[in-house]
KOLLO-388842 format. One record per residue: y, z, x of N, C-alpha, C, O, CB in turn; residue in three letters. Coordinates in pm, 1 decimal. Last residue first. Glycine has a CB too. Layout:
BEGIN
<<Y Z X> <Y Z X> <Y Z X> <Y Z X> <Y Z X> "ALA">
...
END
This chain:
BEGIN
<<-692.6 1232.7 1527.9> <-774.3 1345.2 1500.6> <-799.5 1343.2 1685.6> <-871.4 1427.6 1739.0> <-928.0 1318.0 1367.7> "UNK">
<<-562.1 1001.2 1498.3> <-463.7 1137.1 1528.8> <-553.6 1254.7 1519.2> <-505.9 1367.1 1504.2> <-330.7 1161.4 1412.5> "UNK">
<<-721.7 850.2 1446.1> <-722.3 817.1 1591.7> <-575.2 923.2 1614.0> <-502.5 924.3 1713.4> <-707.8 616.0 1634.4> "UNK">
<<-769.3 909.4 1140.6> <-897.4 930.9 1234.0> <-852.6 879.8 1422.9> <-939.4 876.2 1510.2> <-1046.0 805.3 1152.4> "UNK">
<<-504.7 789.2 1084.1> <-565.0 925.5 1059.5> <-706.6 951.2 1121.6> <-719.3 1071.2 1146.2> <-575.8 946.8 908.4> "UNK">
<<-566.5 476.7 1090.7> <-470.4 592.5 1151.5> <-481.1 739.2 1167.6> <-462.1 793.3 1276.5> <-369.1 591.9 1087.9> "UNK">
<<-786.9 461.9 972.4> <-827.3 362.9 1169.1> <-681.9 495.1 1136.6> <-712.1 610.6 1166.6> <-796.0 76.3 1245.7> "UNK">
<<-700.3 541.4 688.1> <-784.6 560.4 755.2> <-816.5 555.4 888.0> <-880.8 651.8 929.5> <-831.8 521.1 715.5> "UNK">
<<-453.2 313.9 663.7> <-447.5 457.7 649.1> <-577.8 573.2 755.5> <-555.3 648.2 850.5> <-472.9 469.5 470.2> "UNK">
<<-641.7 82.5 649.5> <-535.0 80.4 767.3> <-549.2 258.5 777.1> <-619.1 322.2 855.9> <-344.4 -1.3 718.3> "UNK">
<<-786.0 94.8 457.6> <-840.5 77.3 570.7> <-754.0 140.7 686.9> <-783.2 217.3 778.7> <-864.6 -60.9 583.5> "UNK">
<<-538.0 173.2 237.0> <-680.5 271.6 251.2> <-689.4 253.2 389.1> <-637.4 335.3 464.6> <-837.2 223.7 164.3> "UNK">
<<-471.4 -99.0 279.9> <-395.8 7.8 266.7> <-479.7 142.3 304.6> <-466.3 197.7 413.8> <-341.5 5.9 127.2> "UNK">
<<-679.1 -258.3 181.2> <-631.4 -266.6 265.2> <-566.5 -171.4 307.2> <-616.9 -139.1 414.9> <-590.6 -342.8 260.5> "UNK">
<<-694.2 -136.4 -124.1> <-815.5 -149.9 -6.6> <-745.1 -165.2 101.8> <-734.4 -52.7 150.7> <-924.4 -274.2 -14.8> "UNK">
<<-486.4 -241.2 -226.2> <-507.4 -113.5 -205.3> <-638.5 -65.5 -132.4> <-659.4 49.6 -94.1> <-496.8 -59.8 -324.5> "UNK">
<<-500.6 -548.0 -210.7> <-344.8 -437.4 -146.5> <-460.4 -312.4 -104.5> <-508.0 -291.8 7.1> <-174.1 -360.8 -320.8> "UNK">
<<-730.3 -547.2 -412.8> <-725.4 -586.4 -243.0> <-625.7 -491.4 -132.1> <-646.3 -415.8 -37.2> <-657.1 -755.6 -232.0> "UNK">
<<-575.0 -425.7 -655.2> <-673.8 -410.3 -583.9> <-733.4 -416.6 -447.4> <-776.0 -321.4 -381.9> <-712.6 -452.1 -626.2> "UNK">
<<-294.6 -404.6 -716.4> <-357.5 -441.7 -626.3> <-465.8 -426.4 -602.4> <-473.8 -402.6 -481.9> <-321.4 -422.9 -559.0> "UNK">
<<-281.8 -504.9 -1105.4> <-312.2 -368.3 -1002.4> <-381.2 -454.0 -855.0> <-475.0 -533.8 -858.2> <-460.9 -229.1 -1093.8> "UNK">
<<-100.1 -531.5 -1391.3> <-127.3 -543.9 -1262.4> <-127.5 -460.5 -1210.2> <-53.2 -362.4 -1213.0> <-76.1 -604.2 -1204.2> "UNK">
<<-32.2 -613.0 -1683.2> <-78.4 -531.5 -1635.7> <-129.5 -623.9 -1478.2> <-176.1 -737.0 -1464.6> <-177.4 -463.5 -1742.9> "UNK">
<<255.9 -724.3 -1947.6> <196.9 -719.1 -1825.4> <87.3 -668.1 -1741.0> <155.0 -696.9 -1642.3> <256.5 -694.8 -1787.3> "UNK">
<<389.0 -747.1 -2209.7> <322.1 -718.6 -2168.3> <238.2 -757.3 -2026.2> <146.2 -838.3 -2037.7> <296.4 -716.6 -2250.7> "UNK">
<<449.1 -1001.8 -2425.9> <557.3 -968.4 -2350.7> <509.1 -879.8 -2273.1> <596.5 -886.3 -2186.7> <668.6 -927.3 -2415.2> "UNK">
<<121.4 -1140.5 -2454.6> <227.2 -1196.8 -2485.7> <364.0 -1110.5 -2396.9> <383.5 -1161.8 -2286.7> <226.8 -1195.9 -2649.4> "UNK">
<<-35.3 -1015.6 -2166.5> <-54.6 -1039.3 -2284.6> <62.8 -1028.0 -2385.6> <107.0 -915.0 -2406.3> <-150.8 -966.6 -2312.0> "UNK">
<<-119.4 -1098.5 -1813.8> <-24.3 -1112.6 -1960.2> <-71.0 -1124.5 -2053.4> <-148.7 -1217.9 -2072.9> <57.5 -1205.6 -1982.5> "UNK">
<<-249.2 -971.2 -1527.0> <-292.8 -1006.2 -1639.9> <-131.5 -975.8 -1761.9> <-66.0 -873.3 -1780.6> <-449.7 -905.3 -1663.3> "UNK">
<<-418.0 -965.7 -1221.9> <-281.8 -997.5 -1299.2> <-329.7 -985.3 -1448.6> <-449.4 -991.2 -1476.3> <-211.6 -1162.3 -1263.1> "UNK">
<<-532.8 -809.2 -920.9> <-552.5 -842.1 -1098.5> <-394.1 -842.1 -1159.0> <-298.8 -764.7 -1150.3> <-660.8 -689.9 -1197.0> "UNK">
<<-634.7 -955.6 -637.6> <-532.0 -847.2 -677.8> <-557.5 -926.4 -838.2> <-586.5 -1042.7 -866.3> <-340.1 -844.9 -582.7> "UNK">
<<-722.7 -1177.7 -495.1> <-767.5 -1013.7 -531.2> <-707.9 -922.6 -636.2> <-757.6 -828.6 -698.2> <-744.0 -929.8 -414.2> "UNK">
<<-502.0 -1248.8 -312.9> <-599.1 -1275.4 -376.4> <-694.2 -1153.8 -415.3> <-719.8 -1053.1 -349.2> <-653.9 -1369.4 -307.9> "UNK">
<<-213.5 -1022.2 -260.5> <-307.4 -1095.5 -213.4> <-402.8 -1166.4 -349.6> <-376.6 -1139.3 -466.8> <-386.7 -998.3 -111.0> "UNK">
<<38.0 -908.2 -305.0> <11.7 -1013.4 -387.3> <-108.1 -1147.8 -361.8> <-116.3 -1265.9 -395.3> <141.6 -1061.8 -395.0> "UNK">
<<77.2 -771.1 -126.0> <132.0 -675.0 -259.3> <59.8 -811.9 -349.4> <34.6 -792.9 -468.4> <359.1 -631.2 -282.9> "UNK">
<<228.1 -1008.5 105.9> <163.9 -856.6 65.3> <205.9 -781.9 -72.7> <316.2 -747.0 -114.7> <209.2 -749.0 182.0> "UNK">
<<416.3 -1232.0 139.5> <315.1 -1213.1 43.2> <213.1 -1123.1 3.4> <133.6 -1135.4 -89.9> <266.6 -1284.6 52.0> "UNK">
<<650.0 -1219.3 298.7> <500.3 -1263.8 367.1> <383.0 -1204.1 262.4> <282.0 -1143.7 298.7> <475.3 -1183.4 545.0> "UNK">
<<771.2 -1020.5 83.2> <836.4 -1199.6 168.5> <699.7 -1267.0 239.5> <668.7 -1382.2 209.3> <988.1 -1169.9 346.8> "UNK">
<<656.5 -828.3 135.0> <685.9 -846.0 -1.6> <711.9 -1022.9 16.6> <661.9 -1116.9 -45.1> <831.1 -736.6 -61.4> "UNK">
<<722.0 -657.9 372.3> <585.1 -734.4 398.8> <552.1 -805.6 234.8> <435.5 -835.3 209.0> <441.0 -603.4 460.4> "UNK">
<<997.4 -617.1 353.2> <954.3 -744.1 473.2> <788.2 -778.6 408.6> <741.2 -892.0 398.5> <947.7 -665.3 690.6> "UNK">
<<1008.4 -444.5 181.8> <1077.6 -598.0 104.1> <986.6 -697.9 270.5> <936.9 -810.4 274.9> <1360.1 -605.3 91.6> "UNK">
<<834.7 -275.3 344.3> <823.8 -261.9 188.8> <885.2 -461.9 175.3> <817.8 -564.4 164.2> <966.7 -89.6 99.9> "UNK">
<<967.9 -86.7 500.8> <877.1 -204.0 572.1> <839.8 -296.4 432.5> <815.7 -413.9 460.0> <711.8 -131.2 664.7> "UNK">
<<1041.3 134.8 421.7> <1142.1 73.1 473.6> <1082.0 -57.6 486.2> <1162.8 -150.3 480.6> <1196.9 134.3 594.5> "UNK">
<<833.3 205.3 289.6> <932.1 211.7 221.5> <997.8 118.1 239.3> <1029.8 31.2 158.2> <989.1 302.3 229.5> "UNK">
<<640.3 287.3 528.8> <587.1 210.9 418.9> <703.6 168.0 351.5> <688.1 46.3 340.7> <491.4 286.1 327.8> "UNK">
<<814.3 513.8 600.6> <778.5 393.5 699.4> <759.4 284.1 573.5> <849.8 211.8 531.8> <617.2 421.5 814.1> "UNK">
<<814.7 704.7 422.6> <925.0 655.9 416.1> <913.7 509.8 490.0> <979.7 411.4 456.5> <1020.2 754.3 469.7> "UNK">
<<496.9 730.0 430.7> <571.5 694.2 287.2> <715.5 616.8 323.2> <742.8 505.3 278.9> <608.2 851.8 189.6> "UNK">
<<537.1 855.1 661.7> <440.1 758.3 647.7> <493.7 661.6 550.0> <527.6 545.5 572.7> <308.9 815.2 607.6> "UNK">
<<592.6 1081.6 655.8> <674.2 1016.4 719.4> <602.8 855.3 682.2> <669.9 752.7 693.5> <685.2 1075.2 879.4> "UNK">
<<464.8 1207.7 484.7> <628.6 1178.1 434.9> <645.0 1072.5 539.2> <712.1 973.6 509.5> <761.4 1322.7 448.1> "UNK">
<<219.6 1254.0 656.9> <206.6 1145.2 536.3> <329.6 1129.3 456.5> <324.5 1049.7 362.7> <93.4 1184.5 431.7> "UNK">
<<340.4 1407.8 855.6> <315.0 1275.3 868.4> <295.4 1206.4 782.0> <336.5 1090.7 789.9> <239.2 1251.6 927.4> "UNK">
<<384.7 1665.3 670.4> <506.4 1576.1 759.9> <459.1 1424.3 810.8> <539.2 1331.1 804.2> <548.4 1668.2 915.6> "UNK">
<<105.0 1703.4 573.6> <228.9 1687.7 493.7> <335.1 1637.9 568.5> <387.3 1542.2 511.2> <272.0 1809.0 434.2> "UNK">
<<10.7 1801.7 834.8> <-50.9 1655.2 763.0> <76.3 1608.0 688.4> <142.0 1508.5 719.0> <-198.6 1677.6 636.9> "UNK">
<<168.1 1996.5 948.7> <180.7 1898.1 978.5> <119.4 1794.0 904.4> <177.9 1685.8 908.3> <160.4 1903.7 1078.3> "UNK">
<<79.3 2203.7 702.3> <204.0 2132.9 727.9> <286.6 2028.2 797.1> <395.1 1979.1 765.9> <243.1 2187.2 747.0> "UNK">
<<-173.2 2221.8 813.2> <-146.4 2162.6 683.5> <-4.7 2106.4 677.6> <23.4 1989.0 653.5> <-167.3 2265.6 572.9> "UNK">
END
């Protein structure tokens, strides 16, 4: 258990650092993804992002098993 918990910190901090690079090549802001304004109000959720994210997560954690 304690190792899961050390890889998924480490994971987070990876994700972190990698964060403004994959922000510039338009990740976080695929097609897919739900925007929505209502007058000063905002709501957005990756959807796609977060599928993707999942996928990846997943092919990783099943090839450390």
């Amino acid at each position: 258990m304690q190792k899961i918990l050390l890889i998924i910190g480490l994971i987070f901090i990876a994700a972190a650092l990698v964060y403004p690079f994959l922000k510039k090549i338009g990740f976080g802001r695929l097609p897919g993804d739900l925007f929505f304004k209502f007058g000063n109000s905002s709501f957005y959720f990756p959807v796609v992002t977060c599928i993707i994210i999942s996928i990846v997560l997943t092919i990783i954690i099943n090839l450390m098993k």
